[in-house]
C-alpha positions, 0 to 999 in steps of 0.5 A: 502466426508466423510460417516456420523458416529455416535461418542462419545467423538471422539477424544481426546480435549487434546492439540487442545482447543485453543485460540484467539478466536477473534484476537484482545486483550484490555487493559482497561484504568487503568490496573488491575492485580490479587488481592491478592487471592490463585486462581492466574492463572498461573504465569511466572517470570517477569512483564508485560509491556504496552506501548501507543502511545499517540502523545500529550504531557501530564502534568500528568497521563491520563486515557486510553479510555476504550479498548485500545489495546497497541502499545507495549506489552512484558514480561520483568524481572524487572522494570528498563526501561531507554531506548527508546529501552525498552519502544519502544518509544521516546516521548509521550507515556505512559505506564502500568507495571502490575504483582503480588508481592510475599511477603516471609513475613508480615511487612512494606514495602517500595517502591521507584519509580524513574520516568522522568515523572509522575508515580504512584504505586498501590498495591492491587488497593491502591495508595502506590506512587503518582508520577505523574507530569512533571520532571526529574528522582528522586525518592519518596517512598511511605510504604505498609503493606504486609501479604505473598502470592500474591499482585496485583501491576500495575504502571502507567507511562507517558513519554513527552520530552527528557529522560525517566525513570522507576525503582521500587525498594524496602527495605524490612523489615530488608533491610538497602537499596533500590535495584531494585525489583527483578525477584524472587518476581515478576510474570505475567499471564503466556501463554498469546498472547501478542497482539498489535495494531499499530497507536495513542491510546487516553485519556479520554476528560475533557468532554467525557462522555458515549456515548459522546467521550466514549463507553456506560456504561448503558442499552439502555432505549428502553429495559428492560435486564432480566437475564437468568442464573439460579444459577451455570448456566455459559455459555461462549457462542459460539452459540445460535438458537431456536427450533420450540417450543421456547427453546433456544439452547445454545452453549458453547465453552469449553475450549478457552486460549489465551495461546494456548493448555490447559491440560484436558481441557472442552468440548463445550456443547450443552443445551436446554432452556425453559422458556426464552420467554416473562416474566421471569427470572432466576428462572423460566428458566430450562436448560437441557444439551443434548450433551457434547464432542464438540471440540469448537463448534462456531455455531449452527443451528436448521433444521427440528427438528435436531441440528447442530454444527459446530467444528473446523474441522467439521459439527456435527449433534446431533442425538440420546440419543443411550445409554440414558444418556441424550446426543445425539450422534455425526454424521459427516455431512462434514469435512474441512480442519484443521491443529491443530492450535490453532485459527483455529474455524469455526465461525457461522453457518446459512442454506438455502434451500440446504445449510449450511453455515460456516466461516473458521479462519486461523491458527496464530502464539502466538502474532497475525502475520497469520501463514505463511505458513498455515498448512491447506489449504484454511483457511480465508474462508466462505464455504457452506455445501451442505445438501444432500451430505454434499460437501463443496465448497468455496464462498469467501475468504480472511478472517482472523477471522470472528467470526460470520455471518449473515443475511441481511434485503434482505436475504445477507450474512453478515460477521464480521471479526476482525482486525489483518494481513491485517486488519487495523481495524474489519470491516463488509463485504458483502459476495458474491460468489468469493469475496476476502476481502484482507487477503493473506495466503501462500499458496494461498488462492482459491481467493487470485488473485481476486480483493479486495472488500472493507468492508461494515463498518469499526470498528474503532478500540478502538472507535466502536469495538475490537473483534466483534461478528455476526450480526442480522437484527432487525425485529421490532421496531424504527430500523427495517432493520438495523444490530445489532452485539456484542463486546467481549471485547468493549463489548455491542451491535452497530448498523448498519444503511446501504445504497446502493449506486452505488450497493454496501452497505456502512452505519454507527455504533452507539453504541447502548447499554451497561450495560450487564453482559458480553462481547457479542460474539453471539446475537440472535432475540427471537420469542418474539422479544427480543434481546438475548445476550451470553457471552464469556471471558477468563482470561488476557485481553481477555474479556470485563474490568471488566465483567465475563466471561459467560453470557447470558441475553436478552433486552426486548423492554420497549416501550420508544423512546431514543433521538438517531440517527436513520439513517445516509446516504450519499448524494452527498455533505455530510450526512443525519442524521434522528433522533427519536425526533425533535431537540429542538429549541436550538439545532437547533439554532447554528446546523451547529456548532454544528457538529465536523467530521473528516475523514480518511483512512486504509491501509492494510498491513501484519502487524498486525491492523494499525494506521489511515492514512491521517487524516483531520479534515472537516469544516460543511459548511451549515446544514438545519433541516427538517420541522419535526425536525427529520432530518439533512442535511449537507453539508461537504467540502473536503469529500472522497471517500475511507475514514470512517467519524466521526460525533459527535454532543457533547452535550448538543446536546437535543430533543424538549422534552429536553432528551439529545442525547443517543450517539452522534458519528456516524462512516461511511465508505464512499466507494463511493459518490452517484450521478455522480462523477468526473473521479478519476482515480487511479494513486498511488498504495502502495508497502505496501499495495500489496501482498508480498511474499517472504523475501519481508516485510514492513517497515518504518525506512527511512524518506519520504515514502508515505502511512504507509511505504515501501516494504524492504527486497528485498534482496532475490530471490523470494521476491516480491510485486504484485500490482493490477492495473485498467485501462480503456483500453487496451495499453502501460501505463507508470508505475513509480517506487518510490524506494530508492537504498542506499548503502548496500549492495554495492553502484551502479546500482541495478536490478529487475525484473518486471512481468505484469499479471504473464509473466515476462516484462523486467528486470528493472535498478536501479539508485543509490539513494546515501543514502536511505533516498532518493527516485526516480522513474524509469519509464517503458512503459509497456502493461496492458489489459483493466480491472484488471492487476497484475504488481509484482517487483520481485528479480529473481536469475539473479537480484541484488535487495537490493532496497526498494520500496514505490509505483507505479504510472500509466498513460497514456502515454504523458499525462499533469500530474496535480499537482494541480488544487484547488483539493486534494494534492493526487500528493504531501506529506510533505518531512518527507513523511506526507499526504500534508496538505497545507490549500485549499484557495479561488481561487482553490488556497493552502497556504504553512502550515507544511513543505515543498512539494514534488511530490510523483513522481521523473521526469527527463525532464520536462516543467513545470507551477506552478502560485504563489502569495507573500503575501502583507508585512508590509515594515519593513519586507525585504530581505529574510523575504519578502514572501520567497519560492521556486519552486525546480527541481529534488529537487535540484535547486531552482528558488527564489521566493521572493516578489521583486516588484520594486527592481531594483538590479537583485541579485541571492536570488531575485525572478525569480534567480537561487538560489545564482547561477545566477539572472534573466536577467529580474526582471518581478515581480508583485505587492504582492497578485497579481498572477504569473507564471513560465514556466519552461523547465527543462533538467536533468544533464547527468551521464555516467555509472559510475556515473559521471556528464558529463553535467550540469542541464540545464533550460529556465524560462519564468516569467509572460511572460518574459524570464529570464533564456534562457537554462542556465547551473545549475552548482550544487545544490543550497542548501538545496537539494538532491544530484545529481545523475543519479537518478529523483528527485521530484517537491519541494515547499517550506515552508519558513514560509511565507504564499504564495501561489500556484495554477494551477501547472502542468507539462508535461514529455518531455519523449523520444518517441519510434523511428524506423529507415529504410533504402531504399535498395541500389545497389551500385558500387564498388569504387564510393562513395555512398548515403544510405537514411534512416529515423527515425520514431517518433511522435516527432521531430528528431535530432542527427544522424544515424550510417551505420554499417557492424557488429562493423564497422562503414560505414558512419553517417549523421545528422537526418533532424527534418523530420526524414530523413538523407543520409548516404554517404559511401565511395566508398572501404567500401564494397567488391562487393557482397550483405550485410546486414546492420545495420542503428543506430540511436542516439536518442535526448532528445525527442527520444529513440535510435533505430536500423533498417537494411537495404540490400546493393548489392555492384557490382563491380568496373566499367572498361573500355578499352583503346589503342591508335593506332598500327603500327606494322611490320610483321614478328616481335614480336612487342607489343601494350599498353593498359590501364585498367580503374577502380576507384581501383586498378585492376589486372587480363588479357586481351586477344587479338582476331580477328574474335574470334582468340586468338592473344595474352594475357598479364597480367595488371599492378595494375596500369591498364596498360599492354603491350600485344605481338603480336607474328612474323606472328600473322597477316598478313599485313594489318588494323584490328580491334582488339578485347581487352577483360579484364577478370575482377577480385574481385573487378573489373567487365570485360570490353570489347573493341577494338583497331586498328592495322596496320600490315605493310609489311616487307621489302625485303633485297637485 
């Protein structure tokens, strides 16, 4: 590490004073822009242009809740906006235009506004044109008297149905028509970071008021707020501590632009504070400035008598005045890395006995996105500094910018971290040795493979926070123990109430006082116990609406009790929520009604924030008041683990004394539900939510993804998606892929690879999806080890890719996959791909609401259970209109359901029918709001690999009991369907406006089990047909066949027996004499895969024999015996005639096997022999040996 030096003024600040220091921007609820003033900051060409996602369809202009961020954010030239292109969206949104007009002269001007819907004009905050209101584009015109110089316009507008429109024009003095205002005239702030954030953005309520519905706008009562600015004295506060004579140690940051690296720009500095303790103000505190030069020093501590700052790029002790100019010198402590980017500070700084501890933010690019690739290493980290020898070493990751940090009630280390990439919203984390807290970076963060560690709080974004500051732990007072923490641009301080449960911290925010003169950005506990607060904000957006832009003030605790929540913990069927007073009788009285809670979940993705996800509102089922009136308990149905609760209690909601309620809202971050909880194993994980890398990036353009959209852009070699995976134990998993494969760049089979904890599985085939709105799963069997996993979809050279991925599940293979059980709707989403939202019934029981349901997971064969029940009609509602659904397969094939009790006409739109393809054999219906049941055994259509259908779907129905359909061919989608296709195709409920319902759904994979194939080895015989046994493995029953194989060439095939066994018989020619090597190939069937095996085949050659009939020779003749050669096959080769051992004679055999051997004149004398016939054999024909008898007679005398 580096030696400490002594330094002044070391560097230059030139071009590395930087920005963002918080990563989120707000935008307050009615724009404001720079009045009419000669201090305009610095201007571009243009105007702003903010556009909100509201998601409600207003009649009029709304005002924004106080800090929302904008959806959409972007310089444009003039103000002439028709298009959804151009406002970025639709529908339902509404919009804020604000710039500055330069007027050339004074006079009268007219303006004119065209808007489709409601508009209105301001300039210089006065209303010119009100506008406002449903209807069509026409335009109205509003006159303005302009002196020259800068004016501050701004425009709101809201949009609800079909067209939208914006158009400023105008008609100056001496003008004779209206044109559009032109760029000319028109500028904004220039160099500014153009932050947004996605998801729904909210108006003010008819009966939001602050703290109800809307941030505090006053000083909490408990305390009294003292300022502590003498006159010209204007902090931006960057780090505040204390001396151990009561001084307060203030920090300033220099120069921080959101526009990025400012010209001669000014140094953090360091001052001392007396006089701020205990009674005082503005006049009686003394500051002193002890040290300058300081590269935006973001924290500050106070050891043993020394000062320490920490800098972008290191640790500074402030030693002595050397030159005694009244500034302590500089001394590097310790460098980290730093790569000159604008957003790269290092947040806070607390110590211990042996070290110090910093947060390090990563560089980002101009408009939020984390700069990829980082330009310095193992940024996104909380580090500590050893204090002896100043070496850093890293203690957890996956930060983006934690502006602040903290200590616990317990001595924990607390960090605050603000919302951006990865972060859906700013959260509260609880920071431990290794964690990782899901911010990727490229390169690789020190703990980026680690698993993700959830927040300890998270901030909704806008509600309870935006760029929140460092957390301290209140020492005294009704809230002892809890954390307190700041705002920069929400502004105000919140508060923390935290529990352990399982071990791990969770807890809830309340807002806890506003009325400050600026947005927080560090808060410090004095030694008189007061709460000490200092001020940052920048120019734009970048601060507090309508505070300044230093600050530094304290709030005393006055002795008063506010009416407030103290406390919020889970129990295991809701919350527990303690007051500091009684409740009043009244609100006693209707108090279960008197709560309204929502809850939802967030999704970290790569983008920057994130919108809400799987919203619900949550019924109060019972609530009971303690004796005392202090504490509430509820109980919540429907409550989640993994989701942050909203509770509000709206007033009038009193205490005995009849003090209303301070703040009536309450976010808590339910991580985990105490007490002993059913086995949720996870089965979904989210694309969009793993790591990628890559080309790989997010995307939602194509309907009926799950979460908050796809992995695209897997075009590219090296992109990939990396989810991390938990299982119970060790063994082979089934892992199914939902994918869309559309046809760009070509239509057909497309390839990935697949890598389980970093070794690369298998590559894995892609069946064409027809379009990409469609989506299948593509299922593998793959080895995960017991604990944590990786399992990454990767594009490697030798791949297609060219495929969109939305998510994974994981199961135990051969399992019953429960669809539904009276449970959560986790396994189904609406069509459009909506969290499911059917209503949960009596009877563990969902009534159909909003659309219809598919399976997040596609299947092929399947049996299935599903249990429904019609609901009971007036008569005069028939056909079609009486209690219609429909259970699909693959969502292709519809079985009707259909209130047909005692319909005697069996048709093919009745219930139990094959929709208009075939009715049921059987009407087996049962009365209305009765239940009924369909067991379905489902087998997929077959495709060869070009894509063509080479069987038809086939499907058994047993309905309440009786069998309706009995393997029935399906010859096509019965409509309202996906198309076929080689592809899976997901469960589907339908929605038919009619309130049916479903329950106890589940459904078992008929999968195809592993198989393997053996075969006994086998002596065989040349030229006799033979019997090779085999027998296929499975843990299911068998069928099909076996194939006996010499490489290509097929021997012999036999049907499998269900036991597995078959016997394959050869043909007697099919093998030469000699040893082989076999293969045996099995078929497979719809319950088993193909398999292969071998097996070792000795093939001997073809038995022979010898034959002769009985030999009357004379002597002294050649004379000639036949014999035949018995074999199965042809034979060739020679036979020998001997006796006692002598050669007789030799001939060569016929192919037939018969040969004609000579015995020569005078071979043997007169007389019987045995003669001895021995065959030489040949390639395919074994020797044989025998004998024949012959009879050499004597020769005749002639006389």
């Amino acid at each position: 590490m580096p030696s400490r030096t002594l330094q002044r003024c070391r560097r230059s600040l030139v071009g590395l004073l930087g920005v963002a220091l918080l990563g989120s921007i707000a935008v307050v609820g009615a724009p404001t822009a720079a009045a009419q003033a000669d201090d305009v900051p610095p201007q571009e060409p243009g105007v702003t242009l903010r556009t909100f996602d509201l998601r409600q369809s207003l009649e009029r202009i709304c005002q924004l809740k106080s800090g929302s961020t904008p959806n959409v954010d972007k310089l444009m030239p003039v103000i002439d906006f028709s298009s959804a292109g151009e406002f970025g969206f639709e529908d339902n949104f509404l919009s804020h235009v604000v710039a500055n007009i330069n007027i050339p002269d004074e006079g009268d001007y007219t303006f004119r506004l065209i808007s489709d819907d409601g508009s209105r004009l301001y300039i210089d905050d006065q209303l010119v044109i009100d506008h406002d209101g449903l209807h069509a584009a026409e335009p109205k015109d509003g006159v303005v008297t302009l002196t020259p110089g800068y004016h501050a316009l701004r425009i709101e507008y809201f949009e609800a149905h079909y067209d939208q429109q914006l158009t400023l024009a105008w008609q100056p003095p001496g003008a004779t028509e209206f044109t559009v205002v032109p760029t000319s005239v028109l500028s904004t702030d220039a160099d500014v970071v153009r932050v947004t954030a996605p998801g729904r953005k909210y108006c003010e309520g008819d009966t939001d008021t602050p703290g109800d519905g809307l941030p505090l706008d006053s000083v909490n009562p408990n305390y009294t707020l003292t300022d502590l600015r003498p006159e010209g004295f204007q902090p931006m506060v960057a780090a505040m501590d204390w001396t151990e004579d009561d001084q307060l140690v203030v920090v300033t940051s220099g120069s921080v632009s959101p526009g990025g690296p400012v010209e001669n720009p000014e140094p953090g500095e360091v001052f001392l504070l007396d006089n701020v303790t205990g009674a005082t103000g503005p006049d009686e505190v003394t500051v002193t400035k002890v040290a300058s030069g300081l590269l935006n020093p973001m924290g500050v501590a106070v050891v043993d008598g020394s000062i320490y700052v920490s800098e972008r790029d290191r640790l500074t002790e402030l030693t002595t005045d050397a030159d005694g100019d009244g500034l302590l010198e500089h001394a590097t402590v310790t460098e980290w890395p730093y790569g000159g980017n604008f957003h790269e500070f290092a947040f806070g700084l607390l110590h211990d006995e042996e070290n110090f501890y910093v947060n390090l933010s990563v560089a980002i690019n101009q408009g939020g996105a984390t700069t990829d690739p980082q330009p310095a290493e193992n940024r996104g980290t909380t580090i500590k500094v050893n204090r002896e020898t100043g070496e850093v070493s890293y203690v957890a990751g996956g930060l983006r910018t934690p502006n602040g940090m903290g200590w616990g009630p317990e001595g924990e280390l607390f960090v605050m971290d603000n919302q951006g990439g990865w972060l859906p919203s700013s959260k509260l984390l609880h920071v431990k040795q290794d964690r990782f807290f899901n911010h990727y970076t490229n390169p690789d963060g020190p703990f980026d493979d680690n698993p993700v560690t959830q927040p300890v709080l998270w901030l909704p974004q806008n509600e309870i926070g935006n760029s929140p500051s460092n957390p301290v732990t209140l020492e005294e007072g009704p809230f002892a123990g809890q954390l307190l923490f700041g705002d920069v641009t929400y502004g105000g301080l919140q508060r923390a109430s935290l529990e352990k449960v399982h071990g791990e911290y969770q807890g809830a925010v309340f807002r806890h006082s506003a009325g400050l003169e600026a947005g927080v950005n560090r808060t410090v506990i004095g030694p008189d116990g007061a709460i000490y607060v200092g001020g940052i904000g920048e120019g734009g957006n970048w601060s507090e609406p309508g505070k300044l832009k230093y600050g530094l003030q304290k709030l005393a605790p006055s002795g008063e009790n506010t009416f407030d929540m103290k406390s919020m913990s889970a129990t295991e069927d809701g919350f527990r929520i303690e007051y500091t007073q009684p409740l009043s009788a009244e609100a006693v009285e209707n108090i279960a009604q008197s709560y309204k809670v929502e809850q939802w979940r967030y999704v970290p993705t790569p983008d920057y924030g994130g919108p809400k996800v799987d919203e619900e509102t949550l019924t109060v089922a019972a609530a009971e008041v303690s004796a005392d009136g202090k504490t509430v308990t509820l109980d919540i149905d429907g409550l989640k683990r993994g989701r942050v609760v909203h509770l509000q209690s709206p007033r009038p909601f009193a205490a005995a004394n009849g003090q209303e309620l301070w703040n009536t809202e309450a976010w808590y971050t339910l991580n985990a539900i105490p007490g002993e909880q059913p086995d949720t194993t996870q089965v979904f994980y989210e694309a969009e939510e793993a790591r990628l890398e890559g080309s790989a990036r997010v995307d939602n353009d194509h309907a009926g993804h799950s979460g908050v959209g796809f992995v695209a852009g897997f075009g590219q070699p090296g992109a990939s998606t990396t989810m991390r995976v938990e299982v119970d134990k060790e063994g082979g998993y089934d892992v199914g892929l939902r994918y869309s494969n559309g046809p760009n760049p070509f239509t057909g089979d497309k390839t990935v690879s697949i890598y389980v904890n970093g070794e690369k599985a298998r590559q894995t085939t892609l069946p064409s999806t027809v379009t990409w709105k469609e989506w299948a799963t593509k299922k593998e069997r793959l080895n995960l080890r017991a604990g944590a996993n990786t399992i990454e979809y990767r594009v490697d050279s030798d791949d297609t890719g060219h495929v969109n991925l939305d998510l994974i599940s994981v199961r135990e293979p051969g399992e019953r996959i429960t669809l539904f059980d009276g449970g959560d709707q986790s396994e189904w989403l609406y069509t459009d791909g909506r969290t499911a939202g059917w209503k949960n019934v009596d009877g563990d029981a969902m009534e159909v609401a909003g659309g219809d349901l598919r399976t997040k997971e596609a299947f092929g064969d399947y049996r299935m259970h599903v249990e429904f029940k019609v609901p009971q009609l007036p008569p005069d509602v028939t056909g079609q209109d009486r209690g219609n659904s429909g259970v699909y397969m693959q969502e292709r094939y519809e079985i009707q359901i259909l209130d047909s009790f005692g319909d005697d006409t069996l048709d093919n739109n009745e219930a139990g029918s094959i929709y208009l393809q075939k009715p049921p054999d059987v009407n087996a219906a049962t009365a209305p709001e009765t239940w009924q049941s369909y067991d379905i055994e489902f087998r997929a259509a077959r495709f060869d690999d070009a894509g063509n259908k080479t069987e038809d779907a086939r499907v058994t129905v047993v309905w309440n009991g009786v069998t309706v359909h009995d393997d029935v061919a399906i010859t096509g989608p019965t409509g309202g369907s996906i198309p076929e296709g080689p592809f899976t195709g997901a469960i589907r409920l339908q929605d038919h406006g009619n309130p049916v319902q479903f329950r106890n759904i589940w459904l078992e994979p008929i999968e195809q089990a592993t198989t393997s194939v053996t075969a006994t080895p086998a002596q065989l015989t040349y030229g006799q047909e033979s019997t090779v046994d085999v027998m296929v493995e499975s843990e299911n029953p068998v069928s099909g066949s076996v194939e006996l194989l010499d490489g290509d060439r097929v021997l012999g095939t036999a049907t499998v027996a269900e036991n597995g066994a078959a016997a394959v018989t050869m043909p007697g020619t099919a093998l030469v004499p000699g040893n082989h090597e076999l293969s045996v190939r099995y078929s497979g069937d719809e319950a088993n895969l193909p398999a292969v095996g071998a097996v070792a085949v000795e093939v001997a050659k073809a038995s022979t024999g010898v034959t002769g009939d009985t030999a009357r020779i004379p002597f002294r003749h050649d004379s000639s015996i036949d014999l035949t050669i018995t074999s199965a096959v042809p034979v060739s080769g020679t036979v020998e005639l001997l006796h006692r051992g002598r050669l007789v004679a030799t001939a060569t055999v016929a192919e037939n096997g018969t040969v004609s051997v000579t015995i020569p004149d005078r071979a043997l004398k007169p007389g019987r022999y045995e003669l001895s016939v021995r065959y030489s054999g040949d390639e395919l024909n074994a020797p044989a040996e025998g004998t024949v008898e012959v009879q050499v007679g004597k020769a005749k005398v002639i006389r």
